[in-house]
C-alpha positions in Angstrom: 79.9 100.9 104.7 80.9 104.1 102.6 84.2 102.8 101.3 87.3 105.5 101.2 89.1 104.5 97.9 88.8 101.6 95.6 89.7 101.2 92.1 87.4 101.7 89.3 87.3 98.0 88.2 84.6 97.1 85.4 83.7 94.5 83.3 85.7 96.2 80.2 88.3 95.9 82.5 88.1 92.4 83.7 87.9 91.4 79.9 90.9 92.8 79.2 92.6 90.9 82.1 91.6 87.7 80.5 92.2 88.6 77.0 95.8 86.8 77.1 95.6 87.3 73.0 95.2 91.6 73.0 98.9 93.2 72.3 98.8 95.4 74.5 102.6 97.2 74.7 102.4 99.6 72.1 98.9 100.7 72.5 99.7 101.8 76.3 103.2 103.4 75.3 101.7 105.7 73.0 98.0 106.1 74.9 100.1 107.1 77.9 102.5 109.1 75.8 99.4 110.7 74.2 97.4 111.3 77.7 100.2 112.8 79.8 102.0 114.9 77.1 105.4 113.0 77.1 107.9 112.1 74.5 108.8 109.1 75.9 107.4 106.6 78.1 108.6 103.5 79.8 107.2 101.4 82.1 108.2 99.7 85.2 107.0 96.9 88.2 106.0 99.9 90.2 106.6 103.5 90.7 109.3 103.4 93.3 111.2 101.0 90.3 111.1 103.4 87.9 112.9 106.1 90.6 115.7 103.0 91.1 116.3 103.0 87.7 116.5 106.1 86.5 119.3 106.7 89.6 121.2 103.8 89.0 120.7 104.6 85.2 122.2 107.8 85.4 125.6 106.3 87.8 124.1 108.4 90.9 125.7 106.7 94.1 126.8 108.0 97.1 125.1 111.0 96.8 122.4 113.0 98.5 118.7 112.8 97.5 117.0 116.1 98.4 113.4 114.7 99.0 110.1 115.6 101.6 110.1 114.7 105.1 106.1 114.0 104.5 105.6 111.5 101.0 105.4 107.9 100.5 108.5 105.7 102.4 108.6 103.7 99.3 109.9 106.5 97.7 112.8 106.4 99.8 113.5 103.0 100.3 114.4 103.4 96.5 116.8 106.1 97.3 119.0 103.9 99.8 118.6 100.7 97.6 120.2 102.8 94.7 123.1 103.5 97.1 122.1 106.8 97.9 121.3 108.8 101.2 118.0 111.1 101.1 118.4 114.5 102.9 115.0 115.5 104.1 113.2 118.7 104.7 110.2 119.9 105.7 107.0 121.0 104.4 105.9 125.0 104.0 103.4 125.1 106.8 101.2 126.1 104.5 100.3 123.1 102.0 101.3 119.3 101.8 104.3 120.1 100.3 107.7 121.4 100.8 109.2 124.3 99.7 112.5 123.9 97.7 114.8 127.2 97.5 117.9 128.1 95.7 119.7 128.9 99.9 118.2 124.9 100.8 119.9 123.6 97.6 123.2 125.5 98.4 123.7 123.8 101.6 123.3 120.0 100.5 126.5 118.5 99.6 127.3 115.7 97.0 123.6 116.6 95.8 122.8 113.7 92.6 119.0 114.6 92.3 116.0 116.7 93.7 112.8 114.5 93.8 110.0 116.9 94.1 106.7 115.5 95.6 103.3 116.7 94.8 100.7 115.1 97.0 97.3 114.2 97.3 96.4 116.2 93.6 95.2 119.0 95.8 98.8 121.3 95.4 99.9 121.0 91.8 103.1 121.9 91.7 105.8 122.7 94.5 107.6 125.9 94.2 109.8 126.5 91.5 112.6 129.0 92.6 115.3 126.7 93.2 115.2 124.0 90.8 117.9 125.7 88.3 120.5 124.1 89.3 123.7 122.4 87.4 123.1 119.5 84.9 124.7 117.4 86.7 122.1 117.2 89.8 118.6 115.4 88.4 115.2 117.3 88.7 112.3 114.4 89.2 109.3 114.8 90.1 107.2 112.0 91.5 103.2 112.5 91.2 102.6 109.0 92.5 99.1 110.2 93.7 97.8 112.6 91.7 99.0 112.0 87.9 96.0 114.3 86.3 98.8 116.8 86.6 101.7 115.9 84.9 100.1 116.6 81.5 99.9 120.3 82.8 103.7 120.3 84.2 105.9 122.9 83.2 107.7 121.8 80.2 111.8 121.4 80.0 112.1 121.7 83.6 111.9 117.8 85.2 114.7 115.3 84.0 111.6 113.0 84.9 108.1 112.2 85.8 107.5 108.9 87.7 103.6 107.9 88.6 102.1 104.9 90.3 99.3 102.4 88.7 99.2 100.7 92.4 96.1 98.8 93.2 93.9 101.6 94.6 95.8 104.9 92.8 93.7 107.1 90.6 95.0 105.8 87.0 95.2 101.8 88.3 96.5 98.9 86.4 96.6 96.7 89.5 100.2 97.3 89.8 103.2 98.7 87.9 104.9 102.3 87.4 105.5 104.3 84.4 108.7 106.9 83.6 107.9 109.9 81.7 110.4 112.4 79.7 110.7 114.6 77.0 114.5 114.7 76.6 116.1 112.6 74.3 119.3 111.6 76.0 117.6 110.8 79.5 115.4 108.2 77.3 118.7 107.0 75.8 120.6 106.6 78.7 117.5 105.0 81.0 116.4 102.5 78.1 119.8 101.5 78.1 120.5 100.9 81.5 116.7 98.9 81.8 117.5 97.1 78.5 121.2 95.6 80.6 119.4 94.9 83.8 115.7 94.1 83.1 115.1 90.4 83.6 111.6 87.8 83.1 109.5 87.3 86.2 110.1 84.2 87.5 106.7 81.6 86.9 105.4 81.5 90.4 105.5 84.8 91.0 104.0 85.8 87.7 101.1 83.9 88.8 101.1 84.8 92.3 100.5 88.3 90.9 97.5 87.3 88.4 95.5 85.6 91.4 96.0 88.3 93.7 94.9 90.6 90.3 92.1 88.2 90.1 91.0 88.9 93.8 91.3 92.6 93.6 88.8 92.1 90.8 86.5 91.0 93.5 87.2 92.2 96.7 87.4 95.9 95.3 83.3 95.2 94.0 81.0 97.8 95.6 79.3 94.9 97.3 81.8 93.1 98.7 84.1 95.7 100.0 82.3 96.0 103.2 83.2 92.5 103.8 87.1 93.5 102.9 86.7 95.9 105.1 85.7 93.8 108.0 88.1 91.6 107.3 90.7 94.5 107.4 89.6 96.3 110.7 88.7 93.0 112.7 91.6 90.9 112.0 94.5 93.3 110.8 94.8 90.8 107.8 95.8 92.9 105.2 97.3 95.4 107.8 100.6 94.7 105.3 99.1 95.7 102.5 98.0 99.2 103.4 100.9 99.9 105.1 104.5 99.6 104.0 106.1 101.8 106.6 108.1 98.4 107.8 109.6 97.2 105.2 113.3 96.8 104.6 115.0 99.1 103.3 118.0 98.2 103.2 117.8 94.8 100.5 117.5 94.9 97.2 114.3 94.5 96.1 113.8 92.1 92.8 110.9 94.0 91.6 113.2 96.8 90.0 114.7 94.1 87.7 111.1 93.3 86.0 108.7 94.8 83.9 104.5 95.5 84.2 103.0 92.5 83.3 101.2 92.2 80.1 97.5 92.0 81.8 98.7 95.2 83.6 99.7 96.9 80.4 96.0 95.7 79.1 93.9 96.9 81.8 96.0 100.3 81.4 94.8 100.6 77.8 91.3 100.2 79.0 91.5 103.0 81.5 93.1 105.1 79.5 89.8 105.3 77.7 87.8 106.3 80.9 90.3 108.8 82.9 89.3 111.6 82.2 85.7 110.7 83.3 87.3 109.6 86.2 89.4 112.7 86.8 86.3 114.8 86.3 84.4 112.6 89.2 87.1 113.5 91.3 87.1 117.4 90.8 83.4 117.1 91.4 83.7 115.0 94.6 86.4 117.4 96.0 84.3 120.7 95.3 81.7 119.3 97.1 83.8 118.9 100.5 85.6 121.8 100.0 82.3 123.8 99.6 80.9 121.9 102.2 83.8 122.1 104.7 85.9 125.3 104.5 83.7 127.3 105.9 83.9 125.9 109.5 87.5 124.6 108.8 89.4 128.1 107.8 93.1 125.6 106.8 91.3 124.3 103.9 91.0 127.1 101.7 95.1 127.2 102.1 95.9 123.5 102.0 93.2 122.5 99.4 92.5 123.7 96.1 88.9 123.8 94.3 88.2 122.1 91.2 91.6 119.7 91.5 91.2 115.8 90.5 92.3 114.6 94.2 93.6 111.9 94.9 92.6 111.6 98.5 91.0 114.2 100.5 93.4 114.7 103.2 91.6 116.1 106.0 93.3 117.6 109.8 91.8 117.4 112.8 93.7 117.4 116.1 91.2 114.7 117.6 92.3 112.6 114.8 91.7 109.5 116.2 88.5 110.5 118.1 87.0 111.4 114.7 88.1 108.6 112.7 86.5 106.2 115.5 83.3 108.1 114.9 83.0 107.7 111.6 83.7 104.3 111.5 80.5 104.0 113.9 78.4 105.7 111.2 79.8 103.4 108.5 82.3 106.0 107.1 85.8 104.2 106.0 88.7 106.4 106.4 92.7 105.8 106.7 95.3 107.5 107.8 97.7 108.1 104.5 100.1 109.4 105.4 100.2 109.4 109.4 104.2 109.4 109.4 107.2 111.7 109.4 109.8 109.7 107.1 113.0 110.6 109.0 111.1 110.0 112.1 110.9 106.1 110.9 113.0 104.2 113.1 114.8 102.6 109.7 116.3 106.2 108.9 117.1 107.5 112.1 117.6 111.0 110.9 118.3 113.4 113.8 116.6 116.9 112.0 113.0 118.6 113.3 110.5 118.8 111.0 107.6 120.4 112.8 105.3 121.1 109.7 105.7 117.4 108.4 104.6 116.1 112.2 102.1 119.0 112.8 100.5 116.9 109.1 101.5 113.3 110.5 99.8 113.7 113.8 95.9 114.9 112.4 95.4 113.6 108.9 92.4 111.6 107.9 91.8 110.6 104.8 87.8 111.2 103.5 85.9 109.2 101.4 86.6 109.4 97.3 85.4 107.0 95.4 83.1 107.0 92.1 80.6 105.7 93.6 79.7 108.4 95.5 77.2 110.9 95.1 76.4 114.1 96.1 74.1 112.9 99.2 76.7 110.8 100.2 79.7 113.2 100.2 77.0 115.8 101.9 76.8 112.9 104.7 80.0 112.8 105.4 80.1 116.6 105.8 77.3 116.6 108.2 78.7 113.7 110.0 81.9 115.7 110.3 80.1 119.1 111.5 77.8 116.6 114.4 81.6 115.4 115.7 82.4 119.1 116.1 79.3 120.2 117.9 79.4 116.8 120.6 83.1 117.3 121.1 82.9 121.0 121.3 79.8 121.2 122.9 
């Protein structure tokens, strides 16, 4: 089976797992430092962590969070665990992100912080026109899923950059979340806050986290993913860990008290050295479906970008389900990510429309990207694509 997305896991990088003796903190603070063109870097148990903390960091509570109707729900579940409420909106219609004006930012009230959300590495920044606002309201920009961009981000405009190195994300340290700024005082206050707060992972769960590590190392393997995958589509297994739609948002989660782990911080190190071989795979990967799929599928050449290190190829179709089904038959892997309208979740029971976000929700399909493919095996998919068009339109 052609596998959509896995982590780039090597030897190198196993031997830095078990390399208990390699320091690793201060070679990853500055190689990140270095890689993403930031003054200051600190790192976190996961991205949505770093979001908690910089909040609760900077006293925001009880305030509204001007976020995406179409992103990550982890994203907010950090919001209302910081003691905030996030006011949603809707995307532009004409990309996977949402436009943010000067008029939309006028009508929030008690605004604490705009978290702008760049998906999919395709659209590389959301639109600009409203983000001078006062000093008192936070500018973050979350690029969880496509961090080849925040080296390239407009300088002194975001408070903060938060990225993911989750399992199957495209810089991955099995786990754990880095915070990015280039303004003295927000470093200040945030190491202060993290150096008050941050406690030690408790024994069993620091080991519960290098086994699962330990299995990633092997159930990610070219040859043995198509038994993961089995396992995933013929028992719902590990339905939990590709989807965290469910979980509750409304408890504390212990996760934004505690640090990366050290083997985390020493696989980062390692793919640090690799990324922007990685990156450039991408890029290539992504040409090729965009050359190979926007002439018969007009919305691409407005929702995707050429030559952009995605990601995931997020790809519409309003037989959705039909199409996924079909590629599954011809040994295709895809996933639905993200195949959800946030305030539509029955946790947030928001009562607003957001048409654009459900127009996305409703027919997005995730494509193959992994670098392990090839440029006859992206070309299959394509083909395999156009033959589902021609049966179903036949």
């Amino acid at each position: 089976m052609l596998p959509v997305l896995y982590p780039h896991l090597a030897w190198s990088d196993f031997l830095a797992f078990l390399n208990v003796f390699k320091q690793s903190e201060v070679p990853f603070i500055e190689g990140l430092k270095n890689k993403f063109q930031s003054r200051y870097a600190m790192t976190f148990y996961s991205g949505r962590a770093g979001l908690y903390n910089i909040l609760k960091a900077h006293g925001i509570k009880n305030k509204s969070i001007l976020i995406t109707s179409y992103t990550c729900c982890v994203v907010t579940e950090a919001i209302v665990q910081s003691g905030n409420k996030p006011v949603f909106i809707d995307l532009n219609g004409e990309s996977f992100n949402a436009k943010i004006t000067k008029e939309l930012i006028s009508k929030v009230t008690d605004l604490g912080a705009i978290v702008v959300t760049n998906l999919y590495g395709i659209t590389q920044f959301a639109d600009l026109e409203g983000f001078q606002v006062n000093k008192d309201v936070l500018l973050i920009l979350d690029d969880a899923l496509s961090p080849a961009h925040v080296a390239s981000r407009p300088k002194d405009v975001y408070d903060y950059v938060t990225i993911s190195c989750g399992v199957r994300k495209p810089f991955s340290c099995l786990g754990g979340g880095v915070v990015f700024t280039d303004k003295d005082a927000n470093y200040e206050i945030l190491s202060k806050y993290v150096k008050e707060t941050r406690k030690q992972i408790s024994y069993p769960e620091k080991f519960k986290k290098i086994f699962l590590s330990f299995l990633f190392f092997i159930a990610f393997q070219p040859a043995v993913y198509s038994l993961t995958c089995l396992i995933r589509y013929k028992t719902g297994l590990l339905n939990s860990f590709f989807s965290e739609r469910y979980n509750e948002i409304h408890k504390e989660s212990p996760e934004y008290f505690v640090d990366m782990q050290p083997f985390q911080k020493r696989i980062g190190v390692n793919q640090l050295k690799k990324i922007d071989k990685l990156w450039a795979k991408r890029r290539e990967i992504g040409n090729l479906y965009f050359s190979g799929l926007s002439q018969e599928f007009a919305w691409i050449k407005t929702y995707w970008n050429s030559d952009a290190p995605y990601s995931h190829v997020p790809f519409l179709h309003p037989q959705r389900d039909k199409l996924q089904n079909y590629l599954l038959r011809n040994q295709i892997e895809t996933e639905r990510y993200f195949d959800y309208v946030i305030p539509e979740i029955a946790q947030y029971q928001d009562k607003g429309d957001y048409p654009n976000a459900r127009n996305v929700a409703q027919k997005i399909i995730n494509l193959p990207i992994n670098v392990g493919m090839n440029e006859g095996s992206v070309r299959h998919v394509v083909e395999i694509i156009k033959q589902f068009e021609t049966e179903h339109h036949a």
